[in-house]
Every structure is written in C-alpha cells, then in structure tokens.
N, C-alpha and C positions, 0 to 999 in steps of 0.2 A: 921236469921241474913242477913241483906244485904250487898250485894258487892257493892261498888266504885269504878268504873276504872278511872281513869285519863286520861282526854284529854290533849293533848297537842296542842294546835293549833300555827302555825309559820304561820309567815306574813313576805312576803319579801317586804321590803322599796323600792327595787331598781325602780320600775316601777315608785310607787308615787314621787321619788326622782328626776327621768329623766323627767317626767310633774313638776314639779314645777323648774327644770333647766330650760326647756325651756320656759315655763312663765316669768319667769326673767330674761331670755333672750329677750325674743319679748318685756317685757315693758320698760326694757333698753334703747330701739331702736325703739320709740314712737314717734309721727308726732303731731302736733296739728290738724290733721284731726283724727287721731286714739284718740285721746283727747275725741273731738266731738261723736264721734261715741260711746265709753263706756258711756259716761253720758245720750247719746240717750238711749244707750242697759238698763241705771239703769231705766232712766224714762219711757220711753216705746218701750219693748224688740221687738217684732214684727215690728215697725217701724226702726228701728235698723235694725235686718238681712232683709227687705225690701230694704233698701237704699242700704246695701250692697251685695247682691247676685240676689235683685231681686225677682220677683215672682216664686221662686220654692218650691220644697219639703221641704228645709231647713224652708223657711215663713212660711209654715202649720204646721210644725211640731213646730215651736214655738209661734204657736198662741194656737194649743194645750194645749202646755205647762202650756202659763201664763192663760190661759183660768182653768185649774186647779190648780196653785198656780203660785204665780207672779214670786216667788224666783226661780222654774225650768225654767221658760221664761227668767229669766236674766241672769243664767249660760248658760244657750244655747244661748243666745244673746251674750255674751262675748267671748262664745266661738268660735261663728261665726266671730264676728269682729276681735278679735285679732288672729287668724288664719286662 
C-alpha cells in the first residue's frame, strides 16, 4: 500500500502586492514622454532601454532577452523605462 503525504505549499501575496502598488503608482504619474517610451519598449525593447539608460549592461541584457523571446525583452524594457 502506498502512503500520500500532503503538501501544503503557502504563497505570501505581500511581496507581488507591494510590485503591483507601486506599478500603479508610477503609471498614475505618467508623462507623455513615458507614454513614448512604453510603446518603444512594446515595439522595440532594446531601442527603448537604449534611449533610456544608454549603452550599458541593462542594453545587453535586453538584447539577450528579446534575442530569446520578444515578451522577456518587453518586461525587461518596461521595466527599465517605468523605473
């Protein structure tokens, strides 16, 4: 016969709840340059954190990204822009 233990796995919200406060905080309090800047980061995410940080580790790392799928180059673009 076999035994079943039960897992219980707990997930605290708090953390994803304080990132999505302050998400809707920053777009609250949105510019028509930060406008510009996300519809760069959806069309082209690299060009995006370029404009804004410049040629650093932040640029390579999201050329990376969308170099292996487009969607982690836009979260990483996004996330550069709006913070």
């Amino acid at each position: 016969m076999q035994r079943i233990d039960n897992i219980n796995i707990n997930i605290s919200l708090a953390g994803i709840q304080k990132v999505m406060g302050d998400i809707s905080l920053r777009l609250s309090h949105l510019s028509g340059n930060d406008v510009a800047f996300i519809i760069l980061a959806i069309i082209l995410p690299p060009i995006a954190v370029l404009l804004k940080v410049g040629l650093t580790t932040q640029f390579w790392i999201n050329v990376i990204l969308t170099i292996l799928g487009v969607i982690p180059g836009q979260i990483h673009a996004m996330w550069i822009v709006l913070f």
